[in-house]
VOGU-3710 file (C-alpha; in Angstrom, 3 decimals, decimal comma):
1> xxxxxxxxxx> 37,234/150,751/194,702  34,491/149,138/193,510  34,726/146,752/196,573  34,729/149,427/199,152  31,471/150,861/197,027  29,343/147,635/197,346  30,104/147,445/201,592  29,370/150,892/201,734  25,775/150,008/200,061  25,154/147,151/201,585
11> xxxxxxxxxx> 26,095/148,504/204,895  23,390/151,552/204,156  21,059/148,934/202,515  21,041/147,045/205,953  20,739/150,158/207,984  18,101/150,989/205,986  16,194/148,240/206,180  16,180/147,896/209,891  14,934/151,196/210,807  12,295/150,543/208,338
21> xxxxxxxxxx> 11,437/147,658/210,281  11,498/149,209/213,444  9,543/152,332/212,268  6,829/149,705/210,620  6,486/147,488/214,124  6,277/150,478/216,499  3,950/151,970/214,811  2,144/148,428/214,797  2,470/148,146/218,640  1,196/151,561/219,128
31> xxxxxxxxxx> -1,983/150,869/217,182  -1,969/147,695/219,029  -2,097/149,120/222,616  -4,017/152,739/221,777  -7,009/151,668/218,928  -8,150/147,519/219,717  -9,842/147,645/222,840  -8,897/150,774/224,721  -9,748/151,356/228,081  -10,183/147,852/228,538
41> xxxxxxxxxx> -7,210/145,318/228,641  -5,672/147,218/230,810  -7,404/145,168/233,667  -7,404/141,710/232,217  -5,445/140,190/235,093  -5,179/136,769/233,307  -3,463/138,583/230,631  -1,294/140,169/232,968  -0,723/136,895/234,522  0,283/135,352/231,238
51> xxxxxxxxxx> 2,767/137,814/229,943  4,329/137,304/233,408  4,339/133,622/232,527  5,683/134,568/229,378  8,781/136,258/230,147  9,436/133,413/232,970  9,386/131,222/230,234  11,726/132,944/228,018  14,288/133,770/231,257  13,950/129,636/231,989
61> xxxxxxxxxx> 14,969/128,636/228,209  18,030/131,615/228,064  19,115/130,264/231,626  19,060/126,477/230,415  19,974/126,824/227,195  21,710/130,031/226,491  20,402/133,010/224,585  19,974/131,977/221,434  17,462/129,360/222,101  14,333/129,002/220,857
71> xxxxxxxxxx> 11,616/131,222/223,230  8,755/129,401/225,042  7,291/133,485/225,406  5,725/132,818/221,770  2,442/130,325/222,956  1,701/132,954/225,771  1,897/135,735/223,528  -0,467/133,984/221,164  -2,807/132,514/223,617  -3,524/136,281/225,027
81> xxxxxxxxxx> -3,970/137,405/221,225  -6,439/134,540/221,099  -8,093/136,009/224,420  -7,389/139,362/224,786  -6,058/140,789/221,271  -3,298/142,077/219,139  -2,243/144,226/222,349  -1,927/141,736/224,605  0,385/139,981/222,488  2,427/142,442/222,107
91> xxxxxxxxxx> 2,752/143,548/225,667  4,308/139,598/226,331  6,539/139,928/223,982  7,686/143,078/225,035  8,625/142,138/228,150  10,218/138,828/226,612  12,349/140,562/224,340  13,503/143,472/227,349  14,552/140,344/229,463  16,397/139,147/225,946
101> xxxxxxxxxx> 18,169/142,552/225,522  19,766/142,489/229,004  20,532/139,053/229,719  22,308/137,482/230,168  23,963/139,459/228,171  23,794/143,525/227,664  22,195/143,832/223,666  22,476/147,167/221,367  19,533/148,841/221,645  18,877/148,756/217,868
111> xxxxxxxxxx> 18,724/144,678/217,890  16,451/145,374/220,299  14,151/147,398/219,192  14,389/145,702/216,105  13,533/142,549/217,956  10,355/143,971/219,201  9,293/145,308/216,168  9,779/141,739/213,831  7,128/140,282/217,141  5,010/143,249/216,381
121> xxxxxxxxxx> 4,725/143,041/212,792  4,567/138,916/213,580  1,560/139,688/215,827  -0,488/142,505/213,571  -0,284/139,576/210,290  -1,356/136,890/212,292  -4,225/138,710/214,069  -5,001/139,868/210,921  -5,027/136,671/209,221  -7,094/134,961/211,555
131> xxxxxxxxxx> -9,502/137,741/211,972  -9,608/137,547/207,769  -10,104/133,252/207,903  -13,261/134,044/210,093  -11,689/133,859/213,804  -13,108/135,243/216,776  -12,073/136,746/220,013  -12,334/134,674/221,979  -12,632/131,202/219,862  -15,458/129,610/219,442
141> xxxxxxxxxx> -15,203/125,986/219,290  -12,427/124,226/218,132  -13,612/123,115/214,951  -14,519/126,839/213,880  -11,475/128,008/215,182  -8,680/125,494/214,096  -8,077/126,852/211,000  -7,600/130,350/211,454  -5,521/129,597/214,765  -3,524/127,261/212,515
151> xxxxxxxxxx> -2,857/129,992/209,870  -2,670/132,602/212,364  0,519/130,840/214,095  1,854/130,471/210,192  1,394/133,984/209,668  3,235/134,854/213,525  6,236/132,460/212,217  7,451/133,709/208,669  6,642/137,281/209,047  8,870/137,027/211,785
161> xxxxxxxxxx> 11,190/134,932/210,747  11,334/136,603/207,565  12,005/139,730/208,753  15,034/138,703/210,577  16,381/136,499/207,585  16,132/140,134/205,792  17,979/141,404/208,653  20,950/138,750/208,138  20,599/139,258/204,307  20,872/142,734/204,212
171> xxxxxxxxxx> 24,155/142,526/206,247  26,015/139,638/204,405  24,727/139,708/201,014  23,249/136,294/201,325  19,903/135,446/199,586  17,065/135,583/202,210  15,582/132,304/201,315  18,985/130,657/201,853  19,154/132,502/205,472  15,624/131,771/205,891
181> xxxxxxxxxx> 15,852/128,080/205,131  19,284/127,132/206,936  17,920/128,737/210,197  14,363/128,852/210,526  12,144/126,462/207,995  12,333/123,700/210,480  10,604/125,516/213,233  7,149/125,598/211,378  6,295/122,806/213,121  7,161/124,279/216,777
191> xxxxxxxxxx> 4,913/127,384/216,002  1,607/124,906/214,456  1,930/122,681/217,304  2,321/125,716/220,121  -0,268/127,532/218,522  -2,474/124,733/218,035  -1,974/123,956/222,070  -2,682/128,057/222,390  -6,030/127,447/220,530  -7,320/124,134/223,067
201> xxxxxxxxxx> -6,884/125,871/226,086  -8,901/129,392/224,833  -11,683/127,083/224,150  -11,623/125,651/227,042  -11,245/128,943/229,045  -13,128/130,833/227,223  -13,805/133,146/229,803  -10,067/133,653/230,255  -10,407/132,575/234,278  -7,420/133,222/236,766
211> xxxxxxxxxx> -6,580/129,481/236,362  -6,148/128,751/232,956  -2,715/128,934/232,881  -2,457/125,714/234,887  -3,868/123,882/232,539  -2,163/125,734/229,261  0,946/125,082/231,195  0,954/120,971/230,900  -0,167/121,327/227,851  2,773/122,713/226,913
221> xxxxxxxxxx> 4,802/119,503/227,632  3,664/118,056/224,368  5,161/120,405/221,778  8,235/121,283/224,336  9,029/117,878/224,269  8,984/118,117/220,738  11,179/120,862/220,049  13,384/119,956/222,169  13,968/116,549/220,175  14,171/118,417/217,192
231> xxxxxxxxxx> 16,862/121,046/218,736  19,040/117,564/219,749  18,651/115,748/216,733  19,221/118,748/214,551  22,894/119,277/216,673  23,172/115,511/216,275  22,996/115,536/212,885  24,781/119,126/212,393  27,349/117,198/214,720  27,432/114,309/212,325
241> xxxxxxxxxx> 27,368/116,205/209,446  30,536/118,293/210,976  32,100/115,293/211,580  31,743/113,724/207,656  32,666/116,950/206,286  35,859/116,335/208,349  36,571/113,328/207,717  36,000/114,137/204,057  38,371/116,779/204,206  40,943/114,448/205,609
251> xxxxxxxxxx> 40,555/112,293/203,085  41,077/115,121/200,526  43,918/116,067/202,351  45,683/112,973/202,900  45,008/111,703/199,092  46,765/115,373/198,094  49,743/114,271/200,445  50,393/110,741/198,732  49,983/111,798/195,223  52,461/114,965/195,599
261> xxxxxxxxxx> 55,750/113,736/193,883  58,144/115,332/196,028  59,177/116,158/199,813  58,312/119,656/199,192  54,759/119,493/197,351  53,433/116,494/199,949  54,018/118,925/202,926  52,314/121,813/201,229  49,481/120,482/200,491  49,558/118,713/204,178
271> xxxxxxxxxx> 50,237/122,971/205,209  46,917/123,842/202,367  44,927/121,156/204,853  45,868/122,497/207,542  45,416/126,428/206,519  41,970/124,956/206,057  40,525/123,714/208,878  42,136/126,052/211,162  42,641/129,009/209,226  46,354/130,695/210,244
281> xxxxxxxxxx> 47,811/133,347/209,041  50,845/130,870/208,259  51,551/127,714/207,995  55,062/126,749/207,697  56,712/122,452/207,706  59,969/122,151/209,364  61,856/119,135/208,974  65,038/117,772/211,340  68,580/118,652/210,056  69,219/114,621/210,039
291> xxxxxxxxxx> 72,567/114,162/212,393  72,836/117,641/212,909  70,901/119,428/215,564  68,455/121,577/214,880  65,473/121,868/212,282  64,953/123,748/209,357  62,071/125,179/206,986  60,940/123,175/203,858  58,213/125,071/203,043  55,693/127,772/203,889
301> xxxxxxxxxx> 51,701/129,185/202,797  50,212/132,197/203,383  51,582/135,380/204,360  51,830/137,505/207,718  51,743/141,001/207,784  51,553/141,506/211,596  54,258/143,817/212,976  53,773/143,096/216,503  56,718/140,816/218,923  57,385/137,454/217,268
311> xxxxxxxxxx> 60,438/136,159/218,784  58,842/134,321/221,771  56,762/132,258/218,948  60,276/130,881/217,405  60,042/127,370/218,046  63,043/126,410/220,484  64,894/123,252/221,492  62,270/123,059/224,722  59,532/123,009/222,748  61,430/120,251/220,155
321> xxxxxxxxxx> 61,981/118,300/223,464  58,351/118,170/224,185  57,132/117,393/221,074  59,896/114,820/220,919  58,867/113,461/224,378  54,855/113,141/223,473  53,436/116,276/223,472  50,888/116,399/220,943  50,665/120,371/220,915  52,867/122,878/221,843
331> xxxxxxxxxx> 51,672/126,347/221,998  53,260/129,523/222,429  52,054/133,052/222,653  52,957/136,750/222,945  51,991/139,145/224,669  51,051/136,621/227,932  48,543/134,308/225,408  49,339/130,253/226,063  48,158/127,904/227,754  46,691/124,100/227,094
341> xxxxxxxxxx> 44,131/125,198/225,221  42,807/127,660/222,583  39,831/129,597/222,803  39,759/133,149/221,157  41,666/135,731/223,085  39,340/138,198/224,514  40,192/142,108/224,920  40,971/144,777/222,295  45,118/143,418/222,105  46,562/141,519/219,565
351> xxxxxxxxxx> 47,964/138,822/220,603  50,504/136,621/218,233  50,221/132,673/218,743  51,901/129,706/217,344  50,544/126,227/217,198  53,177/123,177/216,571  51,953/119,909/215,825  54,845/116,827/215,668  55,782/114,850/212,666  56,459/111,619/214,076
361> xxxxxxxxxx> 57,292/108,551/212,693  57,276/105,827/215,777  58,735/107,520/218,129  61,313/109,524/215,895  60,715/113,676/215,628  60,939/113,827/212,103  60,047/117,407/212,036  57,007/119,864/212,861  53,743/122,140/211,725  53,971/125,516/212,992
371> xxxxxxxxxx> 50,651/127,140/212,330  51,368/131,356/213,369  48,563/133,224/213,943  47,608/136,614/213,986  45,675/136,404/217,732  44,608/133,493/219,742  42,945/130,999/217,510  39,716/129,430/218,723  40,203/126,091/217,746  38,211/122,694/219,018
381> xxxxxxxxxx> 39,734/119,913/220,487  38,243/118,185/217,665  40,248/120,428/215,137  43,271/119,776/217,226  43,110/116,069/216,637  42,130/116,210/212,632  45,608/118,732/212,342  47,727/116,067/214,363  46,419/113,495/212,075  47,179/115,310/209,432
391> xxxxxxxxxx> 50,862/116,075/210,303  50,951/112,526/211,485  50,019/111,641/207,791  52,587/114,321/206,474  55,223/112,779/208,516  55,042/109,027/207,143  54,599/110,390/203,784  57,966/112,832/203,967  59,705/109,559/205,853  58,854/107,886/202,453
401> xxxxxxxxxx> 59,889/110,841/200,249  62,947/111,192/202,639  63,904/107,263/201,881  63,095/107,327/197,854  65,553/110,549/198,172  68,334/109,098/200,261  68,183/105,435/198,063  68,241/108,344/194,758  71,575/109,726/196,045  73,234/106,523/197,053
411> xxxxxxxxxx> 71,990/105,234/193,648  73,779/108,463/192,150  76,722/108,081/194,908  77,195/104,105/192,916  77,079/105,807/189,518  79,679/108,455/190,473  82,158/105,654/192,209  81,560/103,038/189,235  82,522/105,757/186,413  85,772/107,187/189,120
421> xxxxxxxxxx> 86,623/103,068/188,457  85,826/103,162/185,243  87,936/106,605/185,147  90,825/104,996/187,054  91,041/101,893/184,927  90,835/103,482/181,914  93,782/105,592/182,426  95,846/103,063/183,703  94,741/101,234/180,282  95,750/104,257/178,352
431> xxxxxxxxxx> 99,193/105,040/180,519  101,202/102,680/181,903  99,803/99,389/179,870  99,746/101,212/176,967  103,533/102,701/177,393  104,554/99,338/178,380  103,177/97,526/174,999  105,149/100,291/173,255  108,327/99,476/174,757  108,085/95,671/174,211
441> xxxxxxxxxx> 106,804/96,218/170,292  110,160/98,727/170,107  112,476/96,203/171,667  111,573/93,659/169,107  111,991/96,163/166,165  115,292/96,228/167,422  116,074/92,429/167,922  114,282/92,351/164,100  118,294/93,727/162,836  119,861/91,595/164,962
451> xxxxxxxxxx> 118,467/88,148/163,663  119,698/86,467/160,358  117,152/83,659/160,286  114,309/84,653/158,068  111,956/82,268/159,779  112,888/83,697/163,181  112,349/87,451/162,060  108,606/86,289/160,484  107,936/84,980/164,107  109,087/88,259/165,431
461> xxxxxxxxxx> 106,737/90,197/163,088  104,089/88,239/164,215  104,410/88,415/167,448  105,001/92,627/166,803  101,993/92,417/165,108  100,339/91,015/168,053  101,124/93,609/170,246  99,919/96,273/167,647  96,035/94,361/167,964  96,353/94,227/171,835
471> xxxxxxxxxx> 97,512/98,154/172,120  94,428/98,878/169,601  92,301/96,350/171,712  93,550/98,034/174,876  92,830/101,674/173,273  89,393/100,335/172,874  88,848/98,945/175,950  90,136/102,171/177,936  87,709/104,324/175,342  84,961/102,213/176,274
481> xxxxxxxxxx> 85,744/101,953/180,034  85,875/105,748/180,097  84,921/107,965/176,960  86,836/111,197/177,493  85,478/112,939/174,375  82,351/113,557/176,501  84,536/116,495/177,888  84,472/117,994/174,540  80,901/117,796/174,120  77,721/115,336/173,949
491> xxxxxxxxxx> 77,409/116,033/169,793  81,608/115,131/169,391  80,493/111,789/171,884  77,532/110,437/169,769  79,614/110,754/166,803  82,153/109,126/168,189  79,842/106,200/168,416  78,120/106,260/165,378  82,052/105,775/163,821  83,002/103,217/166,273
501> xxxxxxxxxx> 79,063/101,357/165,072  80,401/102,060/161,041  79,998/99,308/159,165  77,277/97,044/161,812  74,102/99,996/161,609  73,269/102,847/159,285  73,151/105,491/161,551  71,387/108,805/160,943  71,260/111,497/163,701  69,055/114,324/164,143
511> xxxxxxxxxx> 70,060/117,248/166,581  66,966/120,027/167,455  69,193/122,806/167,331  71,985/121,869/165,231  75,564/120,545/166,999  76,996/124,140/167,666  73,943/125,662/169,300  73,095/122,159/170,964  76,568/121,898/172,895  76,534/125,852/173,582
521> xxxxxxxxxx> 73,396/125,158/175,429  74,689/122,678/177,312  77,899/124,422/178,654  77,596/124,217/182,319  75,657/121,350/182,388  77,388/118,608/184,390  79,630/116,388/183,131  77,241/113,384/184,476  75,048/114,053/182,561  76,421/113,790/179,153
531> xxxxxxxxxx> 77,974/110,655/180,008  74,350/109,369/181,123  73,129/110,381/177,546  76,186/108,422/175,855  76,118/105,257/178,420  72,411/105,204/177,393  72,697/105,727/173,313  75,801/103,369/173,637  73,989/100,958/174,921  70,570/100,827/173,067
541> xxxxxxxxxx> 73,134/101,098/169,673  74,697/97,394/171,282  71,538/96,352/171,328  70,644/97,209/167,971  73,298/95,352/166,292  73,700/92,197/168,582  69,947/91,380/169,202  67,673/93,569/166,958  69,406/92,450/163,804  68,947/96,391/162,883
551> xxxxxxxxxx> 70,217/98,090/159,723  69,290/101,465/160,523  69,443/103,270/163,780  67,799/106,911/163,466  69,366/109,213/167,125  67,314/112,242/167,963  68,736/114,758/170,327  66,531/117,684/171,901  67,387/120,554/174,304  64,223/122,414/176,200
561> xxxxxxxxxx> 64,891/124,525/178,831  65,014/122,476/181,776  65,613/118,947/180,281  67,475/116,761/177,136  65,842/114,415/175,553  67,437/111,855/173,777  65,991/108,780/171,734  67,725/105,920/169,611  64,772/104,303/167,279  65,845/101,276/165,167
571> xxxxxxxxxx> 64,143/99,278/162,396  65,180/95,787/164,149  62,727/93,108/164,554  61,547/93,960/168,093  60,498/92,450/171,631  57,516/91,948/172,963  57,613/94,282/175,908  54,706/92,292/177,966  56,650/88,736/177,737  60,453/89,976/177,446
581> xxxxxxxxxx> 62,330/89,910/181,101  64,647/92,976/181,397  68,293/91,332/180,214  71,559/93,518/181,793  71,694/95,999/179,450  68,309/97,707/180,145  69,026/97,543/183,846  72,042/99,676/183,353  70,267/101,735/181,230  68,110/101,834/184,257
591> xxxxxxxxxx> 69,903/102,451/186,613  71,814/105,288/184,875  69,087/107,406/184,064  67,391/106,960/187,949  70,742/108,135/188,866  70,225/111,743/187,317  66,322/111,708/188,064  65,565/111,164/184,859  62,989/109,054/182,868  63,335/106,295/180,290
601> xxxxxxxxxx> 60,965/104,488/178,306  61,193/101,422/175,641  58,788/100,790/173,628  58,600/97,901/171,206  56,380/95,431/168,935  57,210/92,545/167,397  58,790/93,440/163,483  58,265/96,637/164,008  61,568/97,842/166,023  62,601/98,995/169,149
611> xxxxxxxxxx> 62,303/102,677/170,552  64,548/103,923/173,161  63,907/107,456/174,920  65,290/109,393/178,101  64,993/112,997/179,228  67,539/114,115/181,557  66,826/117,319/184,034  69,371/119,507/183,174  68,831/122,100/186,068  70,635/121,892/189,383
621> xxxxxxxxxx> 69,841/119,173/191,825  67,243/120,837/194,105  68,296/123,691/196,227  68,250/123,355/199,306  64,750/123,542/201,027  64,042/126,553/203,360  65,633/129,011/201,178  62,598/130,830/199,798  60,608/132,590/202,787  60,142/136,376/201,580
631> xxxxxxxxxx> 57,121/136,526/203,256  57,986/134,386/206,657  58,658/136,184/209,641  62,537/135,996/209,611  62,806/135,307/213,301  60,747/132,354/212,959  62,708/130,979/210,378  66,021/131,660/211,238  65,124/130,703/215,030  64,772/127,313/213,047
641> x> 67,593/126,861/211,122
//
């Protein structure tokens, strides 16, 4: 509410202001052409002649360079208030701003009017500035005069200026000096010099003769030629500033893209880049299926709450075929809007339009930018280029994200075939071998009655003996090969191993919610996981008593919501980190923990132990991208998939 308050105000405010302007200069003009001079300038025909030279000015510079330009009608105007008065002034700049209110392009009559009034007030303050700095009409001299023409022309510039800067301010809320000084504070120079020019040729011609005009008119050579290099170096440099702001925002963008640490933040914040330089509605990344055909959405910005026809925007196999073969953009429209290029649609319809960019890597599609917006976008060429750099950019960074991803599930794919070995071996340890020993240790219980020798049945005890240590050795092994008390739970597990470790290390555990609440938590949780957690602790307690020459191991176990973190500490006598190359063991440990996306860090100093910590992700491997698009079109989506 109190947004739709403050446009209502400042929408009054602006209204206000103008017809207070336009009330003020009218009544200016009217005192202009009734009280200074009446009866009199009506048959100046010099002045006549320069008002007409006026406006032929101002129609040249619209013609060349468009309607917006700066006016050439300004050193006529003042040259006839230097000859003829305040109401000859105003009389060229009436016609000049009549020829700017109907071409080349038809004007509302309130810009015009207030047009004519800013001049007006622009001429009263400068007449009466240099009438007030001890100017006559016409000039006498050029030393007398050059200082209230000078002023004078100051006075012309900012009151008019000014008076359209509180024009602009009024309507967007900006502060007039910042209007005032991003459009108009370089043109001080244009009006001194002009007016300066104005001021030579009224002293020349003082009497105002029939050919003055052909003089004034080279003179004005000088200060156009001026202007004009100020108008081209100013677009220069606005060009060049453009241009670093770009490339500055590319380099934002791109730096955004490489730091992201996964597929689906890098191409959202290559989508945020792109939402802002060309401003859609939406911005969604699509990404190949891999073998399959077809594409699919990763991820999306912004929202679109257009009802109008969307389904000729869905981006089809065609248009995958020509970004495939080349094509740098395809775009589609509804409602009859396409084309090669865009430029702002024109008419009071609505028309829907989707850009797509490529992701290419070489010469492989690796997916697309669809930017959807909400009519036809006018966007540069420039643009155009900067957004397929940018998906260019997007592209080799998701090839990279796509590669760390693929080498993360064949790492996992090695994990989950070494523990089915593992698995495998171990039960074939535990079944068969282990039934087999059982038998033979049996058979020679029962060979033990039939011998009478005692020194035979001692060898026979031996050797039963023997097979006793290799079916405990072989229980063990198929334990260690495959711990299946990790189906139980991962508290059961680590106790497991802090009894088989009974005797070598002291070992103290600590569990953050106690064993019961820890492994209710954890129902659900993949099996892999747990076993991760006890290949790691298994192997940094190894470590501990082979190499760390540890006597107390201290394992801390915590459960947050989305993660486990586990960490063996030991009061061994350390490695230096720096100098220490990674042996076997922390390689597996390694290569476990990359396997569920997790982290691990080992820390250690010389004497004062050896630190071991990993925190497992505990939620579901991430879903499948695309999935999330509440606010998507559906038919651009689903056209996708």
């Amino acid at each position: 509410m109190t947004t739709v308050l403050g446009r209502v105000s400042r929408s009054n405010w602006a209204q206000l202001y103008i017809g207070a302007v336009v009330a003020a200069g009218l009544g200016t003009a009217a005192l202009s052409f009734v009280v200074i001079f009446p009866g009199t300038w009506m048959s100046q025909h010099p002045m006549w002649l320069l008002a007409a030279i006026g406006i032929l000015a101002q129609f040249a510079t619209q013609s060349l360079f468009g309607p917006s330009s700066i006016s050439l009608s300004f050193p006529f105007a003042f040259l006839n208030l230097l000859w003829f008065g305040p109401g000859a002034a105003v009389l060229t700049n009436a016609g000049a701003v009549l020829l700017h209110g109907f071409y080349p392009v038809r004007r509302p009559w309130k810009k015009v009017a207030f047009n004519f009034a800013s001049l007006a007030l622009a001429v009263a303050a400068a007449s009466a500035v240099y009438y007030a700095a001890g100017g006559s009409l016409p000039p006498e001299g050029v030393v007398r005069s050059i200082l209230p023409a000078l002023m004078a022309a100051l006075a012309y510039f900012f009151v008019n200026t000014l008076t359209v800067s509180g024009a602009i301010s009024a309507t967007s809320g900006q502060p007039v000096l910042q209007v005032w000084a991003s459009n108009h504070r370089w043109l001080s120079l244009y009006y001194a010099a002009l007016g300066l020019g104005a001021l030579l040729v009224a002293t020349t011609f003082s009497d105002g003769s029939n050919l003055a005009f052909l003089v004034f008119v080279p003179a004005l050579a000088v200060p156009w030629a001026f202007i004009r290099l100020c108008v081209v170096s100013a677009k220069e440099l606005a060009q060049k500033r453009r241009h670093v702001e770009q490339l500055t925002l590319l380099q934002r963008v791109a730096l955004r893209i490489d730091s992201a640490p996964t597929l689906e933040t890098s191409l959202a914040e290559a989508l945020a880049g792109a939402k802002e330089l060309a401003r859609p509605q939406v911005a969604v990344a699509f990404l190949s299926n891999g073998a399959s055909s077809g594409i699919r959405a990763v991820c999306h910005t912004g929202s679109w709450d257009h009802t109008g026809k969307l389904s000729e925007l869905c981006l089809s196999n065609i248009d995958l075929a020509a970004l495939s073969s080349g094509a740098r953009t395809v775009i589609k429209g509804a409602g009859g809007v396409g084309g090669v290029g865009l430029q702002a649609g024109g008419g009071n319809g609505v028309h829907p339009t989707a850009v797509y960019l490529p992701m290419l890597v070489g010469n492989r599609l690796l997916g697309a930018v669809g930017l959807y917006f909400k009519d036809k976008p006018s966007v540069p060429d420039e643009a155009l280029k900067l957004l397929n750099t940018i998906s260019d950019y997007a592209a080799a960074v998701a090839d990279r994200h796509l590669r760390t991803l693929e080498l993360e599930s064949s790492r996992y794919r090695v994990f989950q075939t070494q523990e089915t070995v593992r698995r495998q071996v171990s039960a074939s340890l535990h079944g068969p071998i282990q039934t087999r020993l059982l038998v033979l240790w049996h058979r020679l219980g029962q060979l033990d009655s039939q011998l009478h020798s005692p020194d035979l049945r001692n060898k026979l005890g031996e050797f039963r003996g023997e097979i006793q240590g290799l079916q405990e050795f072989v229980r063990v092994l198929s334990a260690q090969l495959y711990p299946s008390i990790v189906k139980v739970g991962l508290v059961p597990a680590l106790k497991s191993l802090a009894n088989r470790f009974e005797g070598l290390l002291d070992i103290e555990m600590f569990l953050g919610d106690g064993s019961l609440e820890l492994d209710g938590r954890l129902e659900g949780v993949g099996e892999d996981v747990i076993l991760i957690a006890y290949r790691v602790v298994e192997e940094a307690l190894a470590n501990a008593a082979k190499h760390a020459r540890a006597s107390r191991v201290r394992i801390q176990v915590d459960l947050a919501d989305s993660s486990l973190a586990v960490s063996v500490e030991d009061n061994g006598v350390g490695f230096d980190a720096d100098r220490v190359v990674k042996g076997l063991g922390l390689c597996m440990m390694a290569d476990y923990v990359g396997a569920a996306k997790g982290t691990l860090t080992v820390g250690s100093v010389l004497g004062l132990g050896t630190k071991v910590e990993v925190v497992l992700p505990l939620e579901n491997r991430q879903h499948a991208a695309g999935e999330d698009f509440e606010q998507v079109p559906a038919v651009l989506v689903n056209a996708a998939r």
